[in-house]
N, C-alpha and C positions, 0 to 999 in steps of 0.2 A: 161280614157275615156270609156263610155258606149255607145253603138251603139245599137236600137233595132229596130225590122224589123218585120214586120208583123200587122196584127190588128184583130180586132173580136174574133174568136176560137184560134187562133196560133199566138204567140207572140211569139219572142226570143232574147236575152239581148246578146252581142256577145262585144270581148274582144281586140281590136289588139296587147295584148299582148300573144303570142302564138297563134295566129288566132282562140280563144278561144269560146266555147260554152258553157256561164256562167249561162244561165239558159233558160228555155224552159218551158210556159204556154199553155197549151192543155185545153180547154172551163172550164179555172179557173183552173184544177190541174198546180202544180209545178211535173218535170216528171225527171227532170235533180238536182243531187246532187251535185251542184256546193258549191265554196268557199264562206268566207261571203262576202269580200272584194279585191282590187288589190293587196294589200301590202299579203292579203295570196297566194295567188297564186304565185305572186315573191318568199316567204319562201318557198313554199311547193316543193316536190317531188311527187306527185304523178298523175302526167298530167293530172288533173281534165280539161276536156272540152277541150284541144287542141292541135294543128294539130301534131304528131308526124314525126320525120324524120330527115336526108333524109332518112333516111333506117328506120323503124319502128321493132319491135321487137331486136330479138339478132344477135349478129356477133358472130359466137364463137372463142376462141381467140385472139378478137379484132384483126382480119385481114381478108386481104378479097385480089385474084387477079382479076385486071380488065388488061383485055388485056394480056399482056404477063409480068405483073410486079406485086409485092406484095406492098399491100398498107397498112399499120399499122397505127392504133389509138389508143387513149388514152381510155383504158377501164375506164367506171363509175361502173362496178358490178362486183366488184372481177376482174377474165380474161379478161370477156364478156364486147363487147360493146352494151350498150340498148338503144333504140330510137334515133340515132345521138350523142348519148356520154353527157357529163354533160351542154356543152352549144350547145345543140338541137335546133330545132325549136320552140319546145316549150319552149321557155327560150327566146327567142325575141322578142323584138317590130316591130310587122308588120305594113307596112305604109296601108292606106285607099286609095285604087286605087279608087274606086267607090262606089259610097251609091245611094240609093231609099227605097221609104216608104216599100217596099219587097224585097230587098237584099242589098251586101255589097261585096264586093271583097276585101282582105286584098292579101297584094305583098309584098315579102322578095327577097332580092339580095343578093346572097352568092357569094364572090370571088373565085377562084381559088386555092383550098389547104384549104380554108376557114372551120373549123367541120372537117377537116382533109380528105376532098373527094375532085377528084378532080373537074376541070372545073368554070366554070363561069356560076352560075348556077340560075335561076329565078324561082320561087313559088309562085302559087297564090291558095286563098281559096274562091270562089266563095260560098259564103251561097245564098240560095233563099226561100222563102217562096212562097207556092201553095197552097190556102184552108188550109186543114189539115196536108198538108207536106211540111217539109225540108228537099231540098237538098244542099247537097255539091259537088262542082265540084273540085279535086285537080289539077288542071295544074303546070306541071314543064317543061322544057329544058335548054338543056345546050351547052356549046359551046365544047366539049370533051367529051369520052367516062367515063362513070360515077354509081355509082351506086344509083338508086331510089326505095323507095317503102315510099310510106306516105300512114298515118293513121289519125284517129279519135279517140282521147283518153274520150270521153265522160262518164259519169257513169249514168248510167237510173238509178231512183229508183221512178216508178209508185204509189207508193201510199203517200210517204213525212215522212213513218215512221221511220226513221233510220236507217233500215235494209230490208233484201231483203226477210223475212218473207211472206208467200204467193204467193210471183211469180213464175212462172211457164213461161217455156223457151223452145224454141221449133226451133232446128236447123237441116235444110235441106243437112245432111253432112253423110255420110256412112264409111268417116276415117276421123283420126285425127293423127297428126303429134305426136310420143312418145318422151318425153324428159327426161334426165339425170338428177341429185340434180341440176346440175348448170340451169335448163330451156332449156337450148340449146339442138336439134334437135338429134335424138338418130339414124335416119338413116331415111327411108323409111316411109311410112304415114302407117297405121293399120286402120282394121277394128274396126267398135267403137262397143260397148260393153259393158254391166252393165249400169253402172252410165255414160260413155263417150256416150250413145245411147241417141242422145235427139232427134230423128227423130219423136216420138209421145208425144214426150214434158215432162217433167220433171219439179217435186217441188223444188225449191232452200234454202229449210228449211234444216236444219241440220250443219249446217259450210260448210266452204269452201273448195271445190272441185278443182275447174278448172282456172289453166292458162295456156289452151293450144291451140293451132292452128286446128281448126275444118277446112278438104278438101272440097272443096265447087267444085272446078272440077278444072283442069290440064293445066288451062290458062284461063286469063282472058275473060268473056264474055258478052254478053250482058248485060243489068239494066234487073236482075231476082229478085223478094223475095228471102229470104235466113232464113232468120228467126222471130221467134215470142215471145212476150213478153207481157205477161199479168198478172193481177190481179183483184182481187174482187171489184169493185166498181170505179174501176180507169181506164184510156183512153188504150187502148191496142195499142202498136206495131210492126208493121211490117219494118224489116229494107231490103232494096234492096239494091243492088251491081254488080259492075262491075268484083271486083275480087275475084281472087282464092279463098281464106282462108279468114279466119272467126276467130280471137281469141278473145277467152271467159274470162274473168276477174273475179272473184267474189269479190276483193278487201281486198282479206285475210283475217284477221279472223277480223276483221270489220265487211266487209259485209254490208257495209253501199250503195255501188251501186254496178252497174252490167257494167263492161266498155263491149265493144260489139264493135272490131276495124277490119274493113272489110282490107284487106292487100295481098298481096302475103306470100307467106309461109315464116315464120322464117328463119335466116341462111341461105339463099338462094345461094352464091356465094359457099359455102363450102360443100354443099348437092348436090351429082350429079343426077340428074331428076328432080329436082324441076323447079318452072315455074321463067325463069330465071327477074333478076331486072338489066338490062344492058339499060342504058339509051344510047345514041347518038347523035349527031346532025343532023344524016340521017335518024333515025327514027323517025323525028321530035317529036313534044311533046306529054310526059305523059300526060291523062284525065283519074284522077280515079272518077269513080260517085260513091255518095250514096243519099238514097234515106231514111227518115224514114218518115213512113207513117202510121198516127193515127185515130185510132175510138174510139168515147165519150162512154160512157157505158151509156148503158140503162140507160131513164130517165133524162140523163145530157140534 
């Protein structure tokens, strides 16, 4: 089942399988490198268009204490557990809580030990369309102390050519989190640098650079811009967020999109300062926002 939302400039075709972002029209470009079909996205690995979690990025050595107890999963990547492990969120059928001609809420119910986390836990994906922009609202709670961090696995590719040839990227971040061969978090964030310096924006020609966690600031905050993405002749965007960290995808030596998953920082339970992902049911519910928000190019 195809669900689409929007009309005139912004159109978006959306998935309840994985609470999926299958594809995204901006005043006629395609902006989003989605699958051809359902049956690919069931085959595939690589979370084209949606929701990741419940913990997003890496655990490193697929364990993690919540409270006063060690809680072990089944790693999918070698050691590491990536994105909720191999049946994640994005590996489910999300029910259709709500639809209109401009949004859609997809809702997932995870039991208790359910993905290997614990509690009795509820997720929803609020898509919306505004004009020229789509947000996404994450809502989660649980009935138990737990851990959450969801993401957006989406892949931009601004111009439909196959690759990420001429875009230029432009992130609002002065560290970035350094990691081991295994991805996982090497200690402390660093000042960014060379090619990790994308604060006056950077070409993405050359192969592939970056799958790392760009600091966006030391707790989540307000709906801010965070970064930019553009190219020659195609709709430019701007992505806003509610949280920390910002990690950058180029989608390896492909390069065929650009994932951009707004998140708390990697490894978070195992990395001491980091902004922590301890969910409860006294701190009532998770609300992660994002925001992408487009301008036509000249002439369009």
């Amino acid at each position: 089942m195809m669900l689409r939302i929007g009309s005139g400039g912004l159109q978006a075709d959306l998935l309840p399988y994985g609470a999926a972002l299958h594809q995204l029209w901006v005043g006629g470009h395609q902006v989003v490198a989605g699958l051809p079909d359902l049956a690919a996205y069931r085959a595939g690995r690589g979370y084209h268009g949606a929701v990741v979690g419940p913990v997003a990025n890496r655990i490193s050595g697929a364990q993690a204490m919540i409270g006063d107890q060690l809680w072990r999963f089944d790693p999918n990547e070698g050691t590491t557990l990536l994105h909720g492990g191999a049946i994640g969120l994005h590996g489910r059928d999300w029910d259709v809580a709500g639809q209109g001609a401009a949004h859609v809420t997809f809702a997932l119910e995870l039991g208790h030990c359910e993905g290997g986390f614990p509690g009795a836990r509820r997720i929803e994906a609020r898509y919306r369309v505004e004009g020229l922009t789509l947000r996404l609202d994450l809502v989660a709670q649980t009935d138990r102390p737990t851990l959450m961090n969801l993401s957006s696995h989406v892949y931009w590719n601004l111009t439909g050519r196959g690759n990420l040839d001429g875009h230029r990227l432009q992130v609002a971040a002065d560290r970035f989190v350094p990691v081991d061969a295994r991805l996982c978090p090497m200690g402390a964030p660093v000042a960014v640098v060379g090619e990790m310096d994308l604060r006056d924006g950077r070409l993405l020609d050359g192969g592939p650079r970056y799958d790392h966690n760009f600091c966006l600031s030391d707790a989540r905050d307000a709906l801010r811009p965070v970064a930019w993405l553009s190219a020659t002749d195609a709709p430019r965007l701007e992505l806003a967020t509610t949280e920390p960290g910002l990690q950058v995808y180029d989608g390896g030596a492909s390069m065929f999109g650009l994932a951009l998953e707004p998140q708390c920082w990697p490894d978070a339970p195992n990395q001491p300062g980091y902004p922590p992902i301890l969910l409860t049911p006294d701190s009532g519910p998770l609300v992660q926002s994002t925001e992408w928000r487009f301008t036509l190019p000249d002439g369009a």
